[in-house]
Each structure stands twice: as structure tokens, then as C-alpha cells.
C-alpha positions as CSV (number, residue, x, y, z in Angstrom):
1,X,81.6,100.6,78.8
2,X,78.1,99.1,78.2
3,X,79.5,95.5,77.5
4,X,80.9,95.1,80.2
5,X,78.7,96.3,83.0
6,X,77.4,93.2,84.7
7,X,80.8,91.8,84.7
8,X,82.5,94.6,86.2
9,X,79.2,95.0,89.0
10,X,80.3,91.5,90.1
11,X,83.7,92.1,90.2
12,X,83.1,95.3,92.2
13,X,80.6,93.1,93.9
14,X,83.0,90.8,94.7
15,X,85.8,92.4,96.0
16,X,84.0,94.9,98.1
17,X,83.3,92.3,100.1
18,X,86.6,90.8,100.6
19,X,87.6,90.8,104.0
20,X,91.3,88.8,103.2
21,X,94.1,91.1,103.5
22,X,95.4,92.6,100.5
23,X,98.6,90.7,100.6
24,X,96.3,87.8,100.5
25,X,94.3,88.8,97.6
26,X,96.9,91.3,95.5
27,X,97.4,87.9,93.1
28,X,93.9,86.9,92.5
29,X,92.4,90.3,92.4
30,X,95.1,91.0,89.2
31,X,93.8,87.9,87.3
32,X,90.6,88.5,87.4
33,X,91.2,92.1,86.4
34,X,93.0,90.7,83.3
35,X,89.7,88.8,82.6
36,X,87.6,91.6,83.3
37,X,89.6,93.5,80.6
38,X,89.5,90.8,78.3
39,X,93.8,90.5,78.6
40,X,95.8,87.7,79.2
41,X,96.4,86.4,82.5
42,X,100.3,86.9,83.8
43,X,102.3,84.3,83.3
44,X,104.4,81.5,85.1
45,X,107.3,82.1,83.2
46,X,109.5,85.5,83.8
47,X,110.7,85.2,80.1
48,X,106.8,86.4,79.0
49,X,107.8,90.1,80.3
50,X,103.9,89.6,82.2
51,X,104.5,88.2,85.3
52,X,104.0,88.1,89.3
53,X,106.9,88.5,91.4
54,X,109.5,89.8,88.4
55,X,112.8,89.9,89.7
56,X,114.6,93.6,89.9
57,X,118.0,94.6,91.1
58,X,117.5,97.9,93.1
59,X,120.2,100.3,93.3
60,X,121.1,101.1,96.8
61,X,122.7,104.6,96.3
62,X,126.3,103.1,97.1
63,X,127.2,101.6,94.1
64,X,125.6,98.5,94.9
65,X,122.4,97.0,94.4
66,X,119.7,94.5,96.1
67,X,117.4,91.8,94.6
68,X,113.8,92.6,94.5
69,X,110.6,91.8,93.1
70,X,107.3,93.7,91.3
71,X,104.4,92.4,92.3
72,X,103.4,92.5,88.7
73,X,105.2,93.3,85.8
74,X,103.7,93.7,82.9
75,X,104.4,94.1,79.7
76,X,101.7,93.8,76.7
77,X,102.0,96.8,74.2
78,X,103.0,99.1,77.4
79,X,104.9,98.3,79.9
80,X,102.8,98.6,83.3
81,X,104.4,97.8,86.9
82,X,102.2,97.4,89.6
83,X,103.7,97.5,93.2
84,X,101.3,97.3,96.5
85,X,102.7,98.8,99.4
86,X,101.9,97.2,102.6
């Protein structure tokens, strides 16, 4: 994408050189990716359906069930659910 190929050098750029943990950047990293691709940022409201930190009951297996979170759920035209493992 020709339009786009200075921004995306600097945010390569950029976070190539981070040396914070991933934990520590997993938030920041994700908004500036929605800028990159010219989306809006998540939200501070879980109503949006685009938010960090949505809260999920897992199922255990048992019959019962655990509260969770995704580290980013988000849901503009497709639903997309991003989870980092640490």
C-alpha cells in the first residue's frame, strides 16, 4: 500500500526498537495500529463491542465457568479477538 509507506516505516521503526515488555506495550502498540489502518481507536466503554480488556466467561469443562478477559475485542464489520500470551 503506496499511501501508507512512510507511516508504516515509522511504525515498524518504532516498535522494533521497543525494549518495554510486551505486556507493557500490548495496549499502545494496538492503538497505534488502529491509526496506522486508518480505524477507530478501542473504546472505554465495553458496550462499543471494540474494547481492551472485554470481559468473557470461560467454560471450565465442569459445568462451570470463570471470568476472563481479551485483551482486545473487537468488533467493527468482523469480529476480531486478539489475545497475547505471555
Amino acid at each position: 500500500m503506496p499511501f501508507m509507506s512512510d507511516a508504516l516505516d515509522t511504525f515498524l521503526a518504532h516498535w522494533t526498537a521497543a525494549e518495554a515488555s510486551e505486556r507493557a506495550n500490548a495496549q499502545q502498540f494496538l492503538v497505534e495500529l488502529a491509526d496506522l489502518l486508518d480505524v477507530p481507536r478501542p473504546a472505554n466503554s465495553h458496550t462499543t463491542g471494540y474494547t481492551f480488556e472485554f470481559p468473557v466467561r470461560i467454560p471450565c469443562g465442569d459445568g462451570t465457568s470463570s471470568e476472563g478477559r481479551i485483551d482486545l475485542e473487537w468488533n467493527v464489520n468482523e469480529v476480531v479477538i486478539l489475545e497475547r500470551v505471555h
